[in-house]
C-alpha positions in Angstrom: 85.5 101.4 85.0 86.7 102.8 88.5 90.1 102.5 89.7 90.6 101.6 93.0 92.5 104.2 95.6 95.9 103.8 96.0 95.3 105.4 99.7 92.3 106.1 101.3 92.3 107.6 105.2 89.1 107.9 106.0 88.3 109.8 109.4 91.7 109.3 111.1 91.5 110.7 114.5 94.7 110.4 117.0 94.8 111.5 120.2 97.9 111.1 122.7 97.8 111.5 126.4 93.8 111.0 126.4 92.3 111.5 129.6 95.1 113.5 130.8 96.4 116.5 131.3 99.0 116.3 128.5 95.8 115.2 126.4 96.6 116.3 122.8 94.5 115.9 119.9 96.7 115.7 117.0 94.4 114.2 113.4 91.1 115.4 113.8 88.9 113.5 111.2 91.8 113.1 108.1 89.7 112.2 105.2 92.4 111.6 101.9 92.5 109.5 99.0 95.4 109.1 96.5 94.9 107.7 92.8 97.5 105.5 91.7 100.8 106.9 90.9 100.0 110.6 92.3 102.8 111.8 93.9 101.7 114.4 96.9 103.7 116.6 99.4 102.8 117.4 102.4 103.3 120.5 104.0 101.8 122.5 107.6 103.6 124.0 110.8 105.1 122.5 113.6 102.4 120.5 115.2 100.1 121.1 112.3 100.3 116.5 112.3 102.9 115.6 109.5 104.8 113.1 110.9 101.7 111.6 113.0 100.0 111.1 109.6 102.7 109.7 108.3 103.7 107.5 111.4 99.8 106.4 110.9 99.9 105.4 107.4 103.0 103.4 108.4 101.8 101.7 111.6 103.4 103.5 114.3 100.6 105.4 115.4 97.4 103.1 115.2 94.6 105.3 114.8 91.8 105.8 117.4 89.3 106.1 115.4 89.4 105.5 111.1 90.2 103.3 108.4 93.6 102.6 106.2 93.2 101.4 103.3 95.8 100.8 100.3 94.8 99.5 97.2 91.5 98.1 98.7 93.2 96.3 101.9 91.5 97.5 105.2 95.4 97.7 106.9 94.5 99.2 109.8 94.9 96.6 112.1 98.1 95.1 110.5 101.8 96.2 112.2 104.7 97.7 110.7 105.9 94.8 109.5 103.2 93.0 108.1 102.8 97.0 106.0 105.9 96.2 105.0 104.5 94.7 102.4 102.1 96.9 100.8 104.3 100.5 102.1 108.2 101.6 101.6 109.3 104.4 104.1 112.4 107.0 104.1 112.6 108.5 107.3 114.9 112.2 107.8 117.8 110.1 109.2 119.7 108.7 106.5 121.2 106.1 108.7 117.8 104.5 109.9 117.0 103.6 106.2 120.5 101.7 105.8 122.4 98.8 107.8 126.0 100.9 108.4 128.4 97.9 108.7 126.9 95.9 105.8 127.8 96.7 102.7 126.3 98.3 99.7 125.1 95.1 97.8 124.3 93.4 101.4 121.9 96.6 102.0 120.2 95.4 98.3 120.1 91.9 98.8 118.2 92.5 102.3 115.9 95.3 100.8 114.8 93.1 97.5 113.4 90.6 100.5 111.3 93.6 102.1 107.6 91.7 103.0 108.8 88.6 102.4 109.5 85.5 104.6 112.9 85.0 105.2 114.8 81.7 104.5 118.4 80.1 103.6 120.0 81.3 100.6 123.2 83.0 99.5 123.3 86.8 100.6 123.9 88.1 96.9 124.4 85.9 94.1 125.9 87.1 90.2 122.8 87.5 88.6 121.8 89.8 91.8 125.1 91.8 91.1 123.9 92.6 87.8 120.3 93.9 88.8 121.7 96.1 91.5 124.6 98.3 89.4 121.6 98.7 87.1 119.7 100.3 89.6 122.5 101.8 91.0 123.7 103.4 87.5 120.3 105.3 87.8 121.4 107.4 90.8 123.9 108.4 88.6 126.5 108.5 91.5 128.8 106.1 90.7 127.7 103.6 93.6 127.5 100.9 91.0 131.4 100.7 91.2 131.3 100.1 94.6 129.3 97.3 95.5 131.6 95.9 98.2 131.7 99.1 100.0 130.7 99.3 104.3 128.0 101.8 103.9 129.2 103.6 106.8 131.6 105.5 104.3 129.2 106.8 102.1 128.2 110.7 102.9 125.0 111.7 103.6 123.2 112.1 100.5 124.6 108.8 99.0 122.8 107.3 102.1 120.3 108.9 101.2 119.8 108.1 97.5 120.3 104.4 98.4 117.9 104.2 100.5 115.3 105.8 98.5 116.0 103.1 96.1 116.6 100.1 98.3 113.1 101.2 99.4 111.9 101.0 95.8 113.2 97.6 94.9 110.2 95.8 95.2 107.6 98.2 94.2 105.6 99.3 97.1 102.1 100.0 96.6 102.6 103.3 98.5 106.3 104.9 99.2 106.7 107.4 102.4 109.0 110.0 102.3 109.3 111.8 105.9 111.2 114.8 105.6 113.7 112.6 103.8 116.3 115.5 102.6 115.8 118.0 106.0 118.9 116.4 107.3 120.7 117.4 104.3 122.4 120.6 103.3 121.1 122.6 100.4 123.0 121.4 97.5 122.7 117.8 98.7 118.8 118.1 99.3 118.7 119.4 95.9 120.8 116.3 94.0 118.3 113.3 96.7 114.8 115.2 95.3 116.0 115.1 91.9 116.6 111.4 92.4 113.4 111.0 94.0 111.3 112.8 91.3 113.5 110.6 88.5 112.5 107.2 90.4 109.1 108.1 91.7 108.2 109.4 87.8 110.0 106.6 86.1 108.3 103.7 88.2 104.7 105.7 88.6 104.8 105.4 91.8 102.5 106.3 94.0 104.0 109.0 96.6 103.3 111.0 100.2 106.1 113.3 100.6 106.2 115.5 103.8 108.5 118.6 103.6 109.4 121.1 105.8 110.7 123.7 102.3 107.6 125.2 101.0 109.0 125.6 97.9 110.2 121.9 97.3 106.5 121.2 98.1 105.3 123.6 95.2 108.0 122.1 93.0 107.9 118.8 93.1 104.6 116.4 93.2 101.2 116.8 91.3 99.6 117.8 94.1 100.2 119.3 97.6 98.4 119.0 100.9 98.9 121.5 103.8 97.9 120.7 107.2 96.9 122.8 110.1 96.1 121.5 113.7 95.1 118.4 112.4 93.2 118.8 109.6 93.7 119.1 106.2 93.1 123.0 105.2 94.6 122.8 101.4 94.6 120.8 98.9 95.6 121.7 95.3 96.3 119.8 92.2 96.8 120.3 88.3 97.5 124.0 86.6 96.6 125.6 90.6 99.4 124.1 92.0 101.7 124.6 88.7 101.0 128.7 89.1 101.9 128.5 93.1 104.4 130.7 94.2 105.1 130.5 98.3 103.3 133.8 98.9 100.5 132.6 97.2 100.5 129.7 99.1 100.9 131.7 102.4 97.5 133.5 100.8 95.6 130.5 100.4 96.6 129.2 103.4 95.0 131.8 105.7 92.0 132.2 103.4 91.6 128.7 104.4 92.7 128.6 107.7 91.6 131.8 108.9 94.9 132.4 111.3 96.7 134.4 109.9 99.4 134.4 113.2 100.9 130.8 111.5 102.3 132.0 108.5 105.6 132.9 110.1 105.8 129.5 111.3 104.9 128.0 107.6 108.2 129.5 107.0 110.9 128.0 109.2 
């Protein structure tokens, strides 16, 4: 029996400017499909398209031409909001992904209502309480304690990690991660993708995850994408993508490619 795509792009083309003379082609006829639970990074230059595909899949960017589809709904007419339903989305900032004067359990209580009509009820209630320092204690930072806590005082990273899981609360059909630990130093970047592959393996979810680190790319995922001027140039999967090292990829890339001038950007 077949399974039905998590994802499908099929042709996405997005131009901005068009007709003038800023006119800049950025997709260029994306064809991708994710299975259920596969967790992908994304990976490509400056301009190469990462954050227009993403900002595609999510509804920023409608396409000009193409189809989105996730889990067999044609979405590509729907906005942001109405996606909100079927797609979760961490974005670099880890203040865009949290409310900064609400607290840690009013963050929760608004994220478990993600896609779904609002109405009149208390903001968190006991039994809610309980739920959340359960999914809390998985971050394994000690935010369960603090459930009455402004967000505003929680560094970085801890932003960080609760958003990734406010954004997981109710499963998404398809979770977006944006560059979601480039804003982050090393060590913290480190401790949020360890939570993410925990939570993304744990709840078989099915995962885009553009990176800037070409190493977190090869480390993390079952299968990696690289982009170049809007196309996709790579894309490897299974024991290929287990034996990648980043020169290798570098190799690949401009067997693929043919430029061989980018690779110096690949590495920024």
């Amino acid at each position: 029996m077949s399974v039905t795509p998590a994802l499908q792009l099929v042709n996405i083309h997005k131009t901005f400017g068009a007709g003038t003379i800023n006119e800049n082609h950025v997709l260029k006829g994306i064809d991708l499909t994710l299975n259920p639970g596969e967790f992908v990074t994304v990976i490509g230059g400056n301009g190469a398209g990462k954050s227009t595909l993403m900002n595609t899949i999510a509804g920023s960017f409608p396409p000009d031409i193409g189809q989105v589809v996730v889990n067999g709904h044609d979405i590509t007419e729907l906005g942001i909001y109405k996606r909100a339903t079927h797609i979760a989305h961490v974005f670099q900032d880890p203040s865009k992904g949290t409310a900064t004067r609400l607290t840690i359990e009013e963050n929760m209580a608004l994220a478990s209502r993600r896609g779904l009509s609002r109405g009149l009820r208390a903001g968190v209630k006991s039994e809610d309480r309980i739920k959340m320092k359960e999914r809390l204690a998985i971050l394994g930072l000690g935010l369960e304690d603090r459930l009455t806590t402004d967000v505003q005082f929680l560094s970085g990273g801890q932003r960080q990690a609760l958003t990734l899981l406010m954004a997981t609360l109710r499963r998404p059909d398809l979770l977006l991660l944006d560059e979601h630990t480039a804003a982050l130093d090393p060590k913290t970047s480190a401790m949020v993708l360890e939570i993410t592959e925990k939570i993304v393996r744990e709840e078989k979810l099915t995962t885009l995850m553009i990176t800037h680190n070409m190493e977190d790319a090869i480390n993390h995922g079952d299968r990696l994408i690289m982009l170049h001027q809007g196309q996709i140039v790579l894309d490897v999967a299974g024991e290929e993508k287990n034996n990648l090292t980043v020169m290798g990829l570098l190799d690949m890339f401009q067997r693929a490619s043919g430029d061989h001038s980018a690779s110096d950007s690949l590495l920024i």
